[in-house]
C-alpha positions as semicolon CSV with decimal commas, in nm:
position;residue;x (nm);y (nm);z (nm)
1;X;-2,033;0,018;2,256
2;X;-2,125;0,203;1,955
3;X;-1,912;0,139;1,628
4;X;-1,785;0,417;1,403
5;X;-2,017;0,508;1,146
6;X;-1,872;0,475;0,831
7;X;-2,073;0,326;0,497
8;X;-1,834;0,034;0,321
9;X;-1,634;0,131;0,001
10;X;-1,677;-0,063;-0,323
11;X;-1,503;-0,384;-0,310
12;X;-1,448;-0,581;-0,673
13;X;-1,376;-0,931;-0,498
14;X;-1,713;-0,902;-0,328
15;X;-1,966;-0,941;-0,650
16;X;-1,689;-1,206;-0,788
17;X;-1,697;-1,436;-0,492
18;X;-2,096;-1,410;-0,496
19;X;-2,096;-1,536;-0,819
20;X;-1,890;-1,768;-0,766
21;X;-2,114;-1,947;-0,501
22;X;-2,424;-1,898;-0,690
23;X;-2,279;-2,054;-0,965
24;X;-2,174;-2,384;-0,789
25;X;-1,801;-2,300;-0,840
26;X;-1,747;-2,339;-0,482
27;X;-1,946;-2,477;-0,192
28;X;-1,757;-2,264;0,048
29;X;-1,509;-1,961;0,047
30;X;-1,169;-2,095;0,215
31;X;-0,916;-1,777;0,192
32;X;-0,606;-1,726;0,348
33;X;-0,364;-1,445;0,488
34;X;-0,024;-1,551;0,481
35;X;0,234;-1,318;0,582
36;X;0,620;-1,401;0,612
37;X;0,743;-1,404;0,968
38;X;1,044;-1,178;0,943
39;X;0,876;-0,836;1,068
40;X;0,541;-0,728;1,304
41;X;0,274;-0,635;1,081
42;X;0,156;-0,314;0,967
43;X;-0,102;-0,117;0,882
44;X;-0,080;-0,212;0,483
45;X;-0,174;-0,577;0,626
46;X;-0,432;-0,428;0,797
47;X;-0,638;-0,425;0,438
48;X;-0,498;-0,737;0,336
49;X;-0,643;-0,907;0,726
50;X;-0,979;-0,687;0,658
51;X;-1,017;-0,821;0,304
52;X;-0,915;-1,217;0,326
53;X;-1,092;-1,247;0,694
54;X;-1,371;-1,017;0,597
55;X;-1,490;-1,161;0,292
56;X;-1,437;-1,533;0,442
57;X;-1,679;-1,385;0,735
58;X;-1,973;-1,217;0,444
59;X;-2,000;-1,488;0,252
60;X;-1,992;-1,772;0,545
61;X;-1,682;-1,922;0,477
62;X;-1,285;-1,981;0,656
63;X;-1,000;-1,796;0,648
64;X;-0,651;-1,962;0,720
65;X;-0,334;-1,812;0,882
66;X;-0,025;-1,965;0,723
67;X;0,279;-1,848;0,817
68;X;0,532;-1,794;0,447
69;X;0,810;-1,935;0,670
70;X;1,055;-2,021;0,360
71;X;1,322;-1,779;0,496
72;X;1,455;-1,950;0,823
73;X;1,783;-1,665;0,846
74;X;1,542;-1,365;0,873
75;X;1,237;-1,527;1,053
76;X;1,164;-1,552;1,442
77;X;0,959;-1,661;1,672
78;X;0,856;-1,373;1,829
79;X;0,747;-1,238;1,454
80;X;0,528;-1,518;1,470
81;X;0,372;-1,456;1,819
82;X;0,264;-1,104;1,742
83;X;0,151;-1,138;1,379
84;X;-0,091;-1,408;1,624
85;X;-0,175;-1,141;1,884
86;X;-0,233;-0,858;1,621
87;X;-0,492;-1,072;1,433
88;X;-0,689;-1,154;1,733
89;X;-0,687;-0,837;1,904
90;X;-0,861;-0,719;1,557
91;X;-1,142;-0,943;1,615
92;X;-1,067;-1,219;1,345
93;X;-1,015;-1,607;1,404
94;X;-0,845;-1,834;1,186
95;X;-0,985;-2,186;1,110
96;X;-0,836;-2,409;1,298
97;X;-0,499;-2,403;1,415
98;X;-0,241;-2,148;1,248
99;X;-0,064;-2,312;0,930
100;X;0,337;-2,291;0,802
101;X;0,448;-2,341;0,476
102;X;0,658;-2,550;0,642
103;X;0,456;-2,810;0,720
104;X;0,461;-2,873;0,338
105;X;0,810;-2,929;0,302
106;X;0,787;-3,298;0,242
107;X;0,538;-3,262;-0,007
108;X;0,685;-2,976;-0,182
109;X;0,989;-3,162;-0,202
110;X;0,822;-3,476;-0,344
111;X;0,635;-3,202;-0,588
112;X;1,015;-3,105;-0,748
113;X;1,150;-3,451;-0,792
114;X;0,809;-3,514;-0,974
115;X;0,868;-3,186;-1,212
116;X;1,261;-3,337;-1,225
117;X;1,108;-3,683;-1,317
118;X;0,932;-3,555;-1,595
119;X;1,154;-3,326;-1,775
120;X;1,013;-3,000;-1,608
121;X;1,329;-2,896;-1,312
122;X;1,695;-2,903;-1,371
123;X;1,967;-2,837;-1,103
124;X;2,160;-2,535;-1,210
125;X;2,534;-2,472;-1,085
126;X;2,553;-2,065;-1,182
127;X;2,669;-1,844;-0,907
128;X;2,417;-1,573;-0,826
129;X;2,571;-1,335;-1,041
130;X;2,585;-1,588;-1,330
131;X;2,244;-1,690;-1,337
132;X;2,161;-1,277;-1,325
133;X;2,363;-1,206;-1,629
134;X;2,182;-1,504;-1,794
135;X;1,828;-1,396;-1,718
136;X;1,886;-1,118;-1,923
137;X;1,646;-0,796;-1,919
138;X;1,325;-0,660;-2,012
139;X;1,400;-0,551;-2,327
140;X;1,668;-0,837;-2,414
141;X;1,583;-1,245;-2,382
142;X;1,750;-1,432;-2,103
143;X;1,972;-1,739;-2,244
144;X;1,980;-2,102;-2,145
145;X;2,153;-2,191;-1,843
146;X;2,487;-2,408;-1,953
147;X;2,325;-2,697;-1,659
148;X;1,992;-2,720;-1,827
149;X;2,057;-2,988;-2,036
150;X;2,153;-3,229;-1,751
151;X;1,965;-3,544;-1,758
152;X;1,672;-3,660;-1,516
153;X;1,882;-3,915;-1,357
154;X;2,190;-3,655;-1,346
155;X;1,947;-3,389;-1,178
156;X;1,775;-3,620;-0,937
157;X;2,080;-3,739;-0,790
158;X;2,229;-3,366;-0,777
159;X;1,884;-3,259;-0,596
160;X;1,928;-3,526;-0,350
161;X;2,255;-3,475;-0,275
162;X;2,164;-3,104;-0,196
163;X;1,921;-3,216;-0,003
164;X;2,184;-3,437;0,200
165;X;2,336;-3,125;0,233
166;X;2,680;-3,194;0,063
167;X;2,701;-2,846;-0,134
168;X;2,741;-2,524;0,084
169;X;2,541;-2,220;0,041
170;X;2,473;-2,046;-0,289
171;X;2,708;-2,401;-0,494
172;X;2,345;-2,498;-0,663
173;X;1,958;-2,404;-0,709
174;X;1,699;-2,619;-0,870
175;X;1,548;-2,418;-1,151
176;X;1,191;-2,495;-1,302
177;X;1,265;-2,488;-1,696
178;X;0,995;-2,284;-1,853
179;X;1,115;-2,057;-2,153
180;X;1,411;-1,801;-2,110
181;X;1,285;-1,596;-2,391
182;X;0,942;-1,567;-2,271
183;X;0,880;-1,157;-2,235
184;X;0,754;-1,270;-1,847
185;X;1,052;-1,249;-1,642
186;X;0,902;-1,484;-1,407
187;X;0,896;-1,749;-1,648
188;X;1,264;-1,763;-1,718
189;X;1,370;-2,088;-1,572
190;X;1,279;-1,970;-1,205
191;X;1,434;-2,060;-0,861
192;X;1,252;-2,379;-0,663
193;X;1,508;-2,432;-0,423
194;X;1,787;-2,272;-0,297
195;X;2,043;-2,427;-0,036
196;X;2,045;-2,258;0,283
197;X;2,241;-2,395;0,605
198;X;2,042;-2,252;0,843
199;X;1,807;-2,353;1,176
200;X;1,463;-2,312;1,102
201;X;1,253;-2,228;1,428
202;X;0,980;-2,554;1,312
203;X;1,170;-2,777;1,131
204;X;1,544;-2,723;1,345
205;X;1,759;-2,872;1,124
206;X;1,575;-3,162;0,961
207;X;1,641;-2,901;0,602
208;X;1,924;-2,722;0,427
209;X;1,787;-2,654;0,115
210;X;1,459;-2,416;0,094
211;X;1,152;-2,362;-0,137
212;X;1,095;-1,980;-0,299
213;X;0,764;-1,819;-0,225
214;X;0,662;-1,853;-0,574
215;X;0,738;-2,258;-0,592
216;X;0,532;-2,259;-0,214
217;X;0,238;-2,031;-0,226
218;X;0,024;-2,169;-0,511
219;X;0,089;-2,543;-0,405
220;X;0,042;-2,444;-0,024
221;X;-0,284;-2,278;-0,124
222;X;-0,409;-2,621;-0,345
223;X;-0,304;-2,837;-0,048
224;X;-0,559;-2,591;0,174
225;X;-0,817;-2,598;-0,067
226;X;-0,793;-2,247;-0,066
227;X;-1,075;-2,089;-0,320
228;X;-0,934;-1,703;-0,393
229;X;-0,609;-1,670;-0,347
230;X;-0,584;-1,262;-0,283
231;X;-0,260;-1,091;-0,324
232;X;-0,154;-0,722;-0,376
233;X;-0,110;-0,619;-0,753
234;X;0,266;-0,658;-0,721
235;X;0,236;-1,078;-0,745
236;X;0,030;-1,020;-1,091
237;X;0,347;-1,085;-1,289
238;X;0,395;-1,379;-1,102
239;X;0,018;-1,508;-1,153
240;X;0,106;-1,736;-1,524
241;X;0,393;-1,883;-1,267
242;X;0,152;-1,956;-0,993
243;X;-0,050;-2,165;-1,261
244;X;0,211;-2,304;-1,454
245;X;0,295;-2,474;-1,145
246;X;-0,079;-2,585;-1,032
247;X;-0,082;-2,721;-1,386
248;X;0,221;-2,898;-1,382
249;X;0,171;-3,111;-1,075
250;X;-0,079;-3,343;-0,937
251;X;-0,230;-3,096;-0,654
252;X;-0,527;-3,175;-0,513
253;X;-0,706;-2,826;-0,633
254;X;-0,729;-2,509;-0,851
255;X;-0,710;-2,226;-0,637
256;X;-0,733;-1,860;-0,853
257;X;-0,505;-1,597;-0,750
258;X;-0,677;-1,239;-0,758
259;X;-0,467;-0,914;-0,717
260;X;-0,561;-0,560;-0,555
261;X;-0,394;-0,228;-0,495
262;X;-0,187;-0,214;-0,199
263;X;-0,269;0,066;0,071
264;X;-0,047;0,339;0,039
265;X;-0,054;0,611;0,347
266;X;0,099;0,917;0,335
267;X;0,304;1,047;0,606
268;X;0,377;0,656;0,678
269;X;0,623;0,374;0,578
270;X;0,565;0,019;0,556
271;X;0,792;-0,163;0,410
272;X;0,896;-0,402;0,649
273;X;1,248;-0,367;0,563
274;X;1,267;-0,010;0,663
275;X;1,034;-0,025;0,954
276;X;1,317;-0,267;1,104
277;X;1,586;-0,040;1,043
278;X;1,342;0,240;1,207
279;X;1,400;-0,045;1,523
280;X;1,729;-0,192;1,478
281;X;1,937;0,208;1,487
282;X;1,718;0,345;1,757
283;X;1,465;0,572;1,634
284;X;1,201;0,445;1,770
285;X;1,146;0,244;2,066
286;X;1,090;-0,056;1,942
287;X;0,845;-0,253;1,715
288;X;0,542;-0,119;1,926
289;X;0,639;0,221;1,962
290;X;0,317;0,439;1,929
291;X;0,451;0,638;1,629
292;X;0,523;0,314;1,407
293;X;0,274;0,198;1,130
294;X;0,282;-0,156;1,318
295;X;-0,097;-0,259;1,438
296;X;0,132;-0,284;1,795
297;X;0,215;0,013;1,734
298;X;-0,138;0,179;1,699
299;X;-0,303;-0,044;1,935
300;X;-0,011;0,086;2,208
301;X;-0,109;0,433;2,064
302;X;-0,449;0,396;2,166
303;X;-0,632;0,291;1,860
304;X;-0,891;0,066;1,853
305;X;-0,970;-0,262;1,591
306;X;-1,332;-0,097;1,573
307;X;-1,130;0,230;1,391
308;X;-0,913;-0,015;1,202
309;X;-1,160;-0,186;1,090
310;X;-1,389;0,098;1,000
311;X;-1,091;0,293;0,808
312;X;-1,014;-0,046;0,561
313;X;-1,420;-0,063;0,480
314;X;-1,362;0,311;0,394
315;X;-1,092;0,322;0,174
316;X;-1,214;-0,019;-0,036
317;X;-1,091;-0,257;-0,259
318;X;-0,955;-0,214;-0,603
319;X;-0,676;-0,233;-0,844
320;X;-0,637;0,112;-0,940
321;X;-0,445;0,238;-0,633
322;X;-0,304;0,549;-0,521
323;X;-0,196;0,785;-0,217
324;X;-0,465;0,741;0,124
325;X;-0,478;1,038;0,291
326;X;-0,400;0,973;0,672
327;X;-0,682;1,195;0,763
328;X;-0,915;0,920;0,712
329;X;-0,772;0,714;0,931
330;X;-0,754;0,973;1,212
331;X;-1,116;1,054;1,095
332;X;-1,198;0,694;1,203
333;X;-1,066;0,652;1,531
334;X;-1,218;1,043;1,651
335;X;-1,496;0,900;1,547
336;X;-1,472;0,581;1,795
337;X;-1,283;0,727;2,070
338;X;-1,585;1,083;2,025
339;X;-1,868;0,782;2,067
340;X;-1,682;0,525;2,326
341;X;-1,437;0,708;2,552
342;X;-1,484;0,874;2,907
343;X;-1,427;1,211;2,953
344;X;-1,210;1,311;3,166
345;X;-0,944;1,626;3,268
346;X;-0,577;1,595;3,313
347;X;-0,367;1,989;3,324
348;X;-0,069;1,869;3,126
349;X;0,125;2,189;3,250
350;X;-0,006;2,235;3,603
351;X;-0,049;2,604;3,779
352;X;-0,117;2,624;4,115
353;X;-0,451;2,811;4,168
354;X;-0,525;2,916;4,522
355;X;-0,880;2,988;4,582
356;X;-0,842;3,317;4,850
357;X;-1,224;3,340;4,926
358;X;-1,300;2,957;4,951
359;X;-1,304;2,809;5,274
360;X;-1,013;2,633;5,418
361;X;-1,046;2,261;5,519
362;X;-1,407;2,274;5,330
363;X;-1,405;2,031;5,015
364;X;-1,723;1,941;4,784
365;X;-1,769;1,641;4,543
366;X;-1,869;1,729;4,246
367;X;-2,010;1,500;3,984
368;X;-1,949;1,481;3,638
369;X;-2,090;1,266;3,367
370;X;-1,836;1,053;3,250
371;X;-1,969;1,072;2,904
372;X;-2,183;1,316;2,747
373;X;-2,409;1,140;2,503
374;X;-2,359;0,769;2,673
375;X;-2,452;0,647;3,020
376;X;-2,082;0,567;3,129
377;X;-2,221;0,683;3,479
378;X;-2,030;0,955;3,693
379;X;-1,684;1,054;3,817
380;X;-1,599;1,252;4,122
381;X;-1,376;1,527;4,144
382;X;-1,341;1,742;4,528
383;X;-1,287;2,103;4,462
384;X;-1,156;2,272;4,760
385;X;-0,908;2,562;4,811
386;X;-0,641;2,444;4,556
387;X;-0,643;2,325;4,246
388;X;-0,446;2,351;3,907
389;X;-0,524;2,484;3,597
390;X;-0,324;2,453;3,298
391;X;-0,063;2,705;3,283
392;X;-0,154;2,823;2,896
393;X;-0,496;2,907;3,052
394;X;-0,357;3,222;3,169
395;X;-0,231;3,566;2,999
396;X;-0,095;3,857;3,125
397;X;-0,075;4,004;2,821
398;X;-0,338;3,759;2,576
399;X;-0,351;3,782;2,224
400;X;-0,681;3,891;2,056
401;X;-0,920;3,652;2,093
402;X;-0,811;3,527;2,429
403;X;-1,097;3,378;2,552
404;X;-0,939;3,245;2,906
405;X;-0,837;3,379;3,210
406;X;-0,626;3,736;3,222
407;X;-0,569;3,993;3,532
408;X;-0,924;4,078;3,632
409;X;-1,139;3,897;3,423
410;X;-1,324;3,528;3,462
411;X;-1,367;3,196;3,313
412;X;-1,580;2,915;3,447
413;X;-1,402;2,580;3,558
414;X;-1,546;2,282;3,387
415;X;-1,845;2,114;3,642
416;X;-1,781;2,394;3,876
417;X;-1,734;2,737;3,970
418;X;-1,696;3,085;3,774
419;X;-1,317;3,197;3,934
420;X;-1,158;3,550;3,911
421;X;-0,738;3,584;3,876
422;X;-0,690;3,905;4,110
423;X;-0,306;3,838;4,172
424;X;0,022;3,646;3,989
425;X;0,245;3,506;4,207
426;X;0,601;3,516;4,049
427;X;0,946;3,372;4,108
428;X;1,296;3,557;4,127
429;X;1,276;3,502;3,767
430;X;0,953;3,671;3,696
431;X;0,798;3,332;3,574
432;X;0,424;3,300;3,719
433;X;0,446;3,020;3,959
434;X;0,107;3,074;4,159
435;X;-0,221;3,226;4,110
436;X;-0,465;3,354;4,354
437;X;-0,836;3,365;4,278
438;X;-1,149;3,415;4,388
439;X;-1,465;3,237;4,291
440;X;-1,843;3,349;4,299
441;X;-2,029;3,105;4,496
442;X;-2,330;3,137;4,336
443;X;-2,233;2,983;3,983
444;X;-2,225;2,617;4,036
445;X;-2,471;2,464;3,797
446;X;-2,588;2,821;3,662
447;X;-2,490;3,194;3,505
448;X;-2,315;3,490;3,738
449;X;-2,605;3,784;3,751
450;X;-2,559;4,046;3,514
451;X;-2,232;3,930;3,336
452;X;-2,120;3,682;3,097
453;X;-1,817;3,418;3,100
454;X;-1,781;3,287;2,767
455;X;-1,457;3,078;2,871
456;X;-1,426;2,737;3,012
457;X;-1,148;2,597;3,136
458;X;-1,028;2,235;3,271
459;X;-0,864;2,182;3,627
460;X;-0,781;1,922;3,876
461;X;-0,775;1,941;4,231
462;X;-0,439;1,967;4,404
463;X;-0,447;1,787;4,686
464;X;-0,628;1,448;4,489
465;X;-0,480;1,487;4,176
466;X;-0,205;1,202;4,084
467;X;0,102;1,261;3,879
468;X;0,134;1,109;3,584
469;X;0,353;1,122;3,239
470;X;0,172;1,251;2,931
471;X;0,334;1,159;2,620
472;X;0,247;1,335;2,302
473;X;0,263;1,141;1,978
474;X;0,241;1,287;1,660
475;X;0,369;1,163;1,302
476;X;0,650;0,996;1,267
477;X;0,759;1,159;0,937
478;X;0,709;1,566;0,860
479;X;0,689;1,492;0,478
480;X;0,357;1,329;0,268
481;X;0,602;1,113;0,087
482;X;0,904;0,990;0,327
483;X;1,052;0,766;0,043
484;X;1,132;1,099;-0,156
485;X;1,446;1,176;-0,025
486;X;1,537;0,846;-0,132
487;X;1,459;0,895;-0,493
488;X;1,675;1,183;-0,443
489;X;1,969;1,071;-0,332
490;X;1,878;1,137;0,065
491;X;1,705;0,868;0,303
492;X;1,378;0,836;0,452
493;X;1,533;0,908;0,763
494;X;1,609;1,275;0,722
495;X;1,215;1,316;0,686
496;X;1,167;1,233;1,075
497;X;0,964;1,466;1,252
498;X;1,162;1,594;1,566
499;X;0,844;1,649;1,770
500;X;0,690;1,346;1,661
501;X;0,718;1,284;2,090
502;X;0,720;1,507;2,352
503;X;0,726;1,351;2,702
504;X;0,543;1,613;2,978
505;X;0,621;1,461;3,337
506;X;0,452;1,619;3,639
507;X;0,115;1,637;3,479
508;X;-0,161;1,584;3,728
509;X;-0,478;1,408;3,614
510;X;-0,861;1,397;3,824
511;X;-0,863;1,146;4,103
512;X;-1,021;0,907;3,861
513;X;-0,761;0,787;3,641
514;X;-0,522;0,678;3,889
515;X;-0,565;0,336;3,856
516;X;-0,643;0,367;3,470
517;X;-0,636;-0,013;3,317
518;X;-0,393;-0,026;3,034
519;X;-0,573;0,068;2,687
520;X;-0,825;0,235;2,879
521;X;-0,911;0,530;2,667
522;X;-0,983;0,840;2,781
523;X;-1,096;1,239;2,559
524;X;-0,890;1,486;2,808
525;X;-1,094;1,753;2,777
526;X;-0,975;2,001;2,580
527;X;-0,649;1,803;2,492
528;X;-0,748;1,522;2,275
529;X;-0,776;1,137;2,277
530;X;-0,525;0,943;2,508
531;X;-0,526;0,586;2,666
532;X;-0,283;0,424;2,917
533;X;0,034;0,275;2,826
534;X;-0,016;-0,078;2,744
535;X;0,349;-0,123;2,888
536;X;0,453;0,133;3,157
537;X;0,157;0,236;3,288
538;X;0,108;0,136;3,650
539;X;-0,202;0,178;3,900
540;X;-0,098;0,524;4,107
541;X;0,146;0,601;3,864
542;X;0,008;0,638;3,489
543;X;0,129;0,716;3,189
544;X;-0,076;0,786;2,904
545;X;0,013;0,842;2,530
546;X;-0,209;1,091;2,319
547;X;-0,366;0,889;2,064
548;X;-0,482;1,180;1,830
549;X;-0,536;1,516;1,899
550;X;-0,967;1,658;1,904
551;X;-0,930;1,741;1,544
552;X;-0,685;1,813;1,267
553;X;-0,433;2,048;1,376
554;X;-0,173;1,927;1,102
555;X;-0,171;2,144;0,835
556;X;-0,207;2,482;1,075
């Protein structure tokens, strides 16, 4: 199977790593991806799965999957099962088996008493809104908690007794004490533990009090011997916090934390938050429907983790940022499905074509490569008597330009015959409900004498045909920037594209996709890129979603 061809954008983590084992720093790359399990993954993770897993593969090295499971209330199993399933299914394996934070809890807990024991924690009773107010802003120093004077014998019994779980949610947090001037909100006096009543899907109920990401990540990544820590540019506030803590307790090693840009897609959302509202009020169809930014999503869409793959090399590593056009990513799957897919022909708005001059009961097998450029071998398709064509493939009355079939003139059917329209049949109604044709039976394989046919057209014979639902994805969102609205006072929601699906039943497809596999992906000639439903379709009944259309129609 050939792979999209696509040359690899810079990357600034790939000449620091090198040096870094040259120099003897390292005598392996360990990385890690660790997303939260509160949401399916999307294609923003995509870069971040590329870039940990990618370099970790270059350079010869491991990448770990650790689950950030310090949230129990938002976090679920099934989260956890397809962040799994998407990582796989884009080629990448973890080393060993997949991590938790959780599995850390003991020693993250024994990590807190020590900063307690040694004058570095304090257990703070300010309410939520207290401890806000006391933080104070960017512009103005925070001030000293009232608590953070408490004594290490006072704090250490407190801390234990919220870990006994005698104070209900929200009563009391252990805070690090750092410096609640310093201009680094991050630094002021930050949250280790907060108590949280709730069932956590690996540890049940053995906890009630919970570590922040900040107090988890850096010590999770020194107890994994984890080399580059790689995080999006948002966390580089948080960096001085991630090594105050490495230097403040005995962990086993100095992982560095590195920070890029974040990919940001127009015409897509991805924060996690809003993608689960998308779900949750009925918008979409679900985590996986084919118009999300998910990697379920596109991978039920019909993309492939050759196109992801090929679209994160292509937009590149840095810290600069800014807007990704979307294009590029459509670019790289037309450029897979173009190389990889069979061709085939499916009349997404059928018109019966009767054949007047072709002889009844005859029918004639006609091969057609199933891929241009590839040997993907042959398909058969009988043409006999009847057949459809799509019903936009005739005029009465065409437009300039019209290079299909009109009253009198001729277009050649794809693989087959040159046909005439001599009559429209018509309803009470005056729609066209039948056509009657003729066909030269001279022009299989070659020219008519002494005329030209400059159109081609796709069909499907009537009698083998098989139904099937077409569904036609297009962007979710009608505007570049969906958060704008937002900004202004609207939602993201009012930027949904109406026709982002249409769903055509009664489409009839060749003989050969009736037993379609799911993800098989097909070009419909003419039509664009489509693959079965990974879901719904079934063998003599399939449905197929439109992955992307032949070329950019967007902007037209």
């Amino acid at each position: 199977m050939s792979k999209p061809t696509v040359e690899k954008a810079a990357n600034f983590l790939r000449p620091i790593v090198q040096a870094d084992l040259e120099a003897g720093k390292h005598a392996k790359i360990i990385t890690r991806f660790p997303p939260e399990p509160n949401g399916y993954l999307h294609i923003g993770h995509a870069k971040s799965i590329c870039l940990n897993f990618g370099l970790a593969e270059e350079f010869g090295g491991e990448c770990n999957l650790r689950f950030d499971d310090t949230n129990p209330a938002k976090e679920d199993q099934e989260y956890i099962d397809a962040i799994k399933a998407d990582v796989e299914w884009l080629g990448f394996k973890w080393a060993g088996e997949e991590r938790y934070a959780s599995n850390y809890f003991d020693q993250l807990y024994a990590w807190a008493v020590h900063l307690i024991q040694n004058g570095k924690a304090y257990v703070c009773d300010l309410s939520p809104d207290e401890a806000r107010a006391y933080r104070g802003s960017l512009t103005e120093p925070g001030k000293n908690s009232p608590f953070r004077e408490r004594s290490i014998e006072e704090n250490l019994d407190l801390f234990a007794r919220m870990k006994a779980g005698e104070f209900p949610d929200g009563a009391r947090a252990l805070r690090a004490k750092i410096d609640m001037a310093s201009p680094n909100m991050n630094l002021r006096d930050p949250i280790l533990y907060r108590i949280r009543h709730a069932h956590h899907h690996q540890t049940g109920d053995q906890w009630c009090i919970y570590p922040s990401y900040d107090f988890t990540h850096g010590q999770s990544d020194a107890l994994e011997g984890i080399t580059h820590s790689i995080c999006t540019l948002e966390f580089e506030d948080h960096r001085p916090l991630y090594e105050w803590f490495l230097a403040n307790l005995p962990v086993p090693a100095q992982p560095r934390q590195y920070e890029f840009a974040r990919l940001n897609l127009n015409y897509t959302i991805t924060s996690k938050r809003k993608l689960k509202q998308l779900v949750d009020e009925g918008h979409v169809n679900g985590w996986d429907d084919p118009r999300m930014s998910t990697l379920s999503g596109y991978r039920r869409r019909g993309y492939t983790p050759a196109s992801i793959r090929a679209f994160c090399d292509m937009i590149g590593v840095n810290r600069a940022g800014g807007l990704v056009d979307i294009g590029m990513l459509e670019f790289a799957i037309r450029e897979d499905l173009d190389a990889n897919a069979a061709r085939a022909m499916c009349v997404l708005k059928p018109l019966k074509v009767v054949i007047t001059n072709y002889p009844e009961g005859q029918v004639e097998n006609l091969e057609l490569p199933r891929h241009p450029k590839q040997d993907m071998g042959v398909r058969v398709l009988p043409f006999s008597r009847e057949i459809y064509i799509d019903a936009s493939d005739f005029e009465e009355n065409p437009p300039a330009g019209y290079k299909r079939l009109i009253p009198g003139g001729e277009v050649r059917l794809r693989g087959s015959y040159v046909i005439r329209a001599d009559e429209a049949v018509k309803d009470e109604a005056g729609n066209i409900v039948e056509l009657r044709c003729s066909y030269d039976e001279n022009t299989l394989g070659k020219n008519p004498e002494g005329r030209k046919v400059k159109g081609v057209i796709h069909w499907v014979p009537a009698a083998e045909s098989v139904e099937c639902e077409v569904r036609l994805y297009d962007r979710l969102f009608k505007a570049a920037n969906p958060e704008k609205t937002d900004e202004e006072g609207g939602s993201f929601l009012d930027n949904i594209n109406p026709e982002s699906l249409v769903v055509l039943k009664g489409c009839r497809a060749e003989p050969s996709l009736a037993n379609a596999a799911p993800e098989e992906r097909f070009q419909f000639e003419r039509e664009g890129y489509f693959c079965a439903d990974l879901k719904d379709s079934q063998p003599g009944a399939p449905v197929f979603n439109r992955t992307v259309t032949l070329r950019d129609s967007w902007g037209q």
